[in-house]
C-alpha positions in Angstrom: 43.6 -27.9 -45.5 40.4 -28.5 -47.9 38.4 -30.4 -44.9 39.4 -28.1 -42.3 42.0 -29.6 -40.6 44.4 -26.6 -41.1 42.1 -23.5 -41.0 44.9 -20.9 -40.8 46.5 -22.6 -44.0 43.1 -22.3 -45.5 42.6 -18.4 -44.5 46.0 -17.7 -45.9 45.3 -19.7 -49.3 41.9 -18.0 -49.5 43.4 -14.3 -49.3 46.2 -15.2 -51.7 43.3 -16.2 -54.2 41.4 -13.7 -52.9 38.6 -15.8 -51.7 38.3 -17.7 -55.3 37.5 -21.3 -53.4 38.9 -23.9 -56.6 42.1 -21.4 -56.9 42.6 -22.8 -53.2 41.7 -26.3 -54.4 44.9 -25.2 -56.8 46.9 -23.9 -54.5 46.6 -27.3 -52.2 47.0 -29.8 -54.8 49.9 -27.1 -55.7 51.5 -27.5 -52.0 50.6 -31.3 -51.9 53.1 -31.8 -55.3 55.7 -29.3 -53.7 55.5 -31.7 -50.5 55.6 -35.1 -52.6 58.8 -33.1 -55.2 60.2 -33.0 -51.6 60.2 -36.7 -50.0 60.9 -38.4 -53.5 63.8 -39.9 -52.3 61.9 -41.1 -49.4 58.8 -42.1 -51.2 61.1 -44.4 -53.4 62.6 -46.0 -50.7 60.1 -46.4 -48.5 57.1 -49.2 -49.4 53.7 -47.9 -48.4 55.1 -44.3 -48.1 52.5 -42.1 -46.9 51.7 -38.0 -46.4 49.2 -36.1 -45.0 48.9 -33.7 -47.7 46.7 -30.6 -48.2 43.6 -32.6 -50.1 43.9 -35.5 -48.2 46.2 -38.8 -47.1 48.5 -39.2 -50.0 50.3 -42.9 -50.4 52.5 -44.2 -53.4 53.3 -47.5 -54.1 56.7 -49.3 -55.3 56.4 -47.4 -59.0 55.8 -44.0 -56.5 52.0 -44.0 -58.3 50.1 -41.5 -55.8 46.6 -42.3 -54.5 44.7 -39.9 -52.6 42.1 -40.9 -49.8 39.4 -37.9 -49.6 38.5 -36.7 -45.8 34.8 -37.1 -45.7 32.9 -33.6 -43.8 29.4 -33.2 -43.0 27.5 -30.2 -42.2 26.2 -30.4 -38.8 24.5 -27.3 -37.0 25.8 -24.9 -39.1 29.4 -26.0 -39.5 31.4 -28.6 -41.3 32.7 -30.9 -39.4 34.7 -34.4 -40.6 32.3 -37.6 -40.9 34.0 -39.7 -38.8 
């Protein structure tokens, strides 16, 4: 959602804040731990678990710790795009 891979998420986390950009930061870390609450079962069971979450590619490891990897973006010709 945060790097633009979901704009219509985005849009309808940016009216809900009413355009207040780090209450959508808030409001995707808050659907990232609703998602993770969700697959614990999974998570604990499955080694190298991984989600694509709303601030980026969430993984846990065997004592379900949760690591983050950021999507890099770039602005090019007037638009963010992703890096890679």
């Amino acid at each position: 959602m945060l790097a633009g891979s979901n704009p219509s998420l985005m849009q309808q986390a940016l009216s809900a804040v009413r355009n207040d950009y780090s209450l959508a930061r808030l409001y995707a870390m808050g659907a990232d731990a609703w998602s993770l609450a969700n697959h614990f079962t999974q998570m604990r069971q499955t080694p190298g678990f991984e989600l694509n979450g709303n601030t980026g590619d969430l993984t846990a490891n065997q004592d379900c710790v949760i690591n983050r990897k950021l999507s890099w973006l770039k602005y090019q010709q007037g638009k963010i795009v992703p890096a890679s």
